[in-house]
VOBA-1610 file (N, C-alpha, C; in pm, whole numbers, padded with zeros to 5 digits, always signed):
BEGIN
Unk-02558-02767+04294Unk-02599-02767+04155Unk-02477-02770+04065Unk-02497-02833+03993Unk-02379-02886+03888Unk-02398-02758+03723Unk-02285-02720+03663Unk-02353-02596+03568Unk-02342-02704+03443Unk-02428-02740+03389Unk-02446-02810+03283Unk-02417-02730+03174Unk-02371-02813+03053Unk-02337-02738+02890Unk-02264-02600+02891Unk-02146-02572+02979Unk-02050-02512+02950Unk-01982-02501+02844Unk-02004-02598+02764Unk-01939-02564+02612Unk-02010-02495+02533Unk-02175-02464+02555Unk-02282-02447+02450Unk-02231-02363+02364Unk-02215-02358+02225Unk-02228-02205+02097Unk-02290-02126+02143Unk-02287-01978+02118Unk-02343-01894+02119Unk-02530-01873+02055Unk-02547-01933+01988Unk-02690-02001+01884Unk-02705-02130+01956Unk-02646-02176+02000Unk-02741-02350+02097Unk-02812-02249+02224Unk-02722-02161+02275Unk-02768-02090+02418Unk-02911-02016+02314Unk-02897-01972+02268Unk-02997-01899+02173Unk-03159-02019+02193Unk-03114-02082+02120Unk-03255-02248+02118Unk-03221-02253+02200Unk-03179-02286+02329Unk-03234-02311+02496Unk-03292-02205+02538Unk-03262-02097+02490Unk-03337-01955+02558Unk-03557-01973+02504Unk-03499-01989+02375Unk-03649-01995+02303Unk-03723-02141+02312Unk-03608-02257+02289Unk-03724-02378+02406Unk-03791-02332+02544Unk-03710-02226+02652Unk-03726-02219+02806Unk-03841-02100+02763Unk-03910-02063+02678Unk-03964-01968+02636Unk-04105-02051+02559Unk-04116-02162+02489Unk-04220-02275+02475Unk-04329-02268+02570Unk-04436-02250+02533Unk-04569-02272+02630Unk-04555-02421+02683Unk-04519-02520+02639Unk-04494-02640+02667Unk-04382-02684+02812Unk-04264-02591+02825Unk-04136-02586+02907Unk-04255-02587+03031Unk-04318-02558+03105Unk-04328-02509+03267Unk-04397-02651+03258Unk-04499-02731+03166Unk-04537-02888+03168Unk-04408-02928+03206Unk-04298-02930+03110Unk-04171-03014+03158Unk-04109-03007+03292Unk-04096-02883+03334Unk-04062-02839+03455Unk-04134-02901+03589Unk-04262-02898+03549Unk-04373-02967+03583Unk-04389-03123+03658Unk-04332-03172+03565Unk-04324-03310+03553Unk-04214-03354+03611Unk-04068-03259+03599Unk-03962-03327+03634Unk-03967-03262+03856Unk-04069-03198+03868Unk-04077-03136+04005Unk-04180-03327+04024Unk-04275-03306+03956Unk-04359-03467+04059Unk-04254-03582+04027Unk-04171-03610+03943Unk-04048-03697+03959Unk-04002-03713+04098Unk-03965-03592+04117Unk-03854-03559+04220Unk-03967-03622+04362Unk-04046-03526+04322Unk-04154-03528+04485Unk-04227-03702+04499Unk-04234-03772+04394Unk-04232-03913+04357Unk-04107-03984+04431Unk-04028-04012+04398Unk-03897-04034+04467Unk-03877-04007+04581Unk-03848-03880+04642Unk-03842-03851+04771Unk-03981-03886+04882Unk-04110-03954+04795Unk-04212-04034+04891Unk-04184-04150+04885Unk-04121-04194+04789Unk-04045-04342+04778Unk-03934-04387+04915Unk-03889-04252+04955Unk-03802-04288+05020Unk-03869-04285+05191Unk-03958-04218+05232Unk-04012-04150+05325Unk-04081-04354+05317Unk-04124-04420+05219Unk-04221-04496+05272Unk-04178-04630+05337Unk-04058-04610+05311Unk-03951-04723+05324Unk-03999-04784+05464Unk-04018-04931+05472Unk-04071-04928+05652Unk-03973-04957+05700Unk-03954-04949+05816Unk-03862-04924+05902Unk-03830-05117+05996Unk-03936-05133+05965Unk-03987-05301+06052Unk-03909-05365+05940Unk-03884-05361+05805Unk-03887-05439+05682Unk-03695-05480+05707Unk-03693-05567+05703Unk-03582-05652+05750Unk-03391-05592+05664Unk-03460-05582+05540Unk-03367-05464+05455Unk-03380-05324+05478Unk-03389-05301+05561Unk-03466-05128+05562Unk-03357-05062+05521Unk-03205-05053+05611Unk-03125-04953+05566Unk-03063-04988+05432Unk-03061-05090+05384Unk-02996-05113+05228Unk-03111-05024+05117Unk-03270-05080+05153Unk-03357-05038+05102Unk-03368-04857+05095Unk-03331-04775+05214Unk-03374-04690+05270Unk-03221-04617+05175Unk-03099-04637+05181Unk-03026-04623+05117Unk-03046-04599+04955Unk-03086-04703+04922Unk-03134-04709+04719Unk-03241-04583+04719Unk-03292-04587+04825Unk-03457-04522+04779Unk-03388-04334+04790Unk-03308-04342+04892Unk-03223-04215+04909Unk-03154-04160+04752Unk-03089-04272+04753Unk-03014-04237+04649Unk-03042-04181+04533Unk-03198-04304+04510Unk-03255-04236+04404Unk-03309-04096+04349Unk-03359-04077+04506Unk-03466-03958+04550Unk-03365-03792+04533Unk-03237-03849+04580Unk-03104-03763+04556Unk-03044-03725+04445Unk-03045-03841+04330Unk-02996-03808+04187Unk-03126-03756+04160Unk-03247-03768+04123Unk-03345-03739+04087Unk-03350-03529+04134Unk-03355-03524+04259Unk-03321-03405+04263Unk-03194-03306+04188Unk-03142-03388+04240Unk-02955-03298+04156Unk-02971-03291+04025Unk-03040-03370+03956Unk-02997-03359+03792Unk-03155-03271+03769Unk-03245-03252+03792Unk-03377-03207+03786Unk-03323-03030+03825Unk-03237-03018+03950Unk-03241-02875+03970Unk-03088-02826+03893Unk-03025-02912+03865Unk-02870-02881+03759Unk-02950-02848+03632Unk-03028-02892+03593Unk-03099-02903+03450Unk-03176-02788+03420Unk-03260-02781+03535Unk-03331-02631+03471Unk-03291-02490+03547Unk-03177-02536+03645Unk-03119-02378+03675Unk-02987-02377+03569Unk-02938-02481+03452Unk-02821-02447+03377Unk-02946-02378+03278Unk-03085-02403+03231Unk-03122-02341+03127Unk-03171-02272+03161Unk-03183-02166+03255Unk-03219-02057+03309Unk-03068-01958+03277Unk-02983-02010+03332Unk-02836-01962+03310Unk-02788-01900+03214Unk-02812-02026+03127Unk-02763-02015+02936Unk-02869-01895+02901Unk-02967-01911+02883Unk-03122-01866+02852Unk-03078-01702+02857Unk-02990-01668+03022Unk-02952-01511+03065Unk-02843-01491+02989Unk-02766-01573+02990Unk-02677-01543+02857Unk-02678-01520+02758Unk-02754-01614+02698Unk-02766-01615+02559Unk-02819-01440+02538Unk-02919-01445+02606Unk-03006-01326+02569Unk-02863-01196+02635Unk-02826-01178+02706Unk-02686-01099+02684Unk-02589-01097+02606Unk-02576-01194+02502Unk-02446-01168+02425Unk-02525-01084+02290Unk-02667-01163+02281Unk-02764-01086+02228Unk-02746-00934+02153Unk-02785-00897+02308Unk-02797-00778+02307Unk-02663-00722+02281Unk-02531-00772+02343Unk-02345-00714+02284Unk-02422-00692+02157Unk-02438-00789+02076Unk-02402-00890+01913Unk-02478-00705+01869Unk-02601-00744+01926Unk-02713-00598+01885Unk-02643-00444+01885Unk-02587-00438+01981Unk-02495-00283+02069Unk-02414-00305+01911Unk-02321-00394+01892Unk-02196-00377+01811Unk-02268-00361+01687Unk-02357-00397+01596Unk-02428-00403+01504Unk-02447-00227+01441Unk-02488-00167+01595Unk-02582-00051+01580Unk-02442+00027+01566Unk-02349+00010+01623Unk-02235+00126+01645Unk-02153+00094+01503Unk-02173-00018+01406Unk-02113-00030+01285Unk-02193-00014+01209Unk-02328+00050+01224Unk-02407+00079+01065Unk-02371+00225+01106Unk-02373+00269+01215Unk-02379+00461+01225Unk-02268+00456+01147
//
């Protein structure tokens, strides 16, 4: 897994926390899992008799491979940020409370 948006602001991690928090997000999640499981039957159907098979069997891999990697880089970096965000949060909160006492 690749850690995506290492640069994010402190407030972008914030909106990825509350998009990954959207009644809508687990549809997306959703969708990018039958992608994946789409692809990787793409590759399984490849026939074996078919005169291109390993060039074919190759592309269909490949695809089935990026399709995974960027699908599980994508929503384990906004799971990531999401724990972050919501930890600096809570610092931002801690320091707040110890400068109004």
């Amino acid at each position: 897994m690749k850690q995506l948006g290492r640069e994010l602001k402190p407030d972008e991690k914030v909106l990825l926390a509350a998009l990954s928090q959207h009644p809508g997000f687990p549809i997306l999640y959703k969708m990018a899992e039958e992608c994946c499981a789409l692809s990787s039957a793409a590759a399984i159907k490849v026939d074996p008799a078919d005169s291109n098979y390993v060039e074919k069997l190759k592309s269909a891999q490949l695809t089935a491979r990026a399709m995974h990697d960027f699908s599980s880089s994508l929503f384990a970096s906004c799971k990531w940020h999401a724990g972050e965000g919501a930890a600096e949060r809570k610092v931002q909160d801690l320091m707040e409370q110890l400068h109004s006492k």
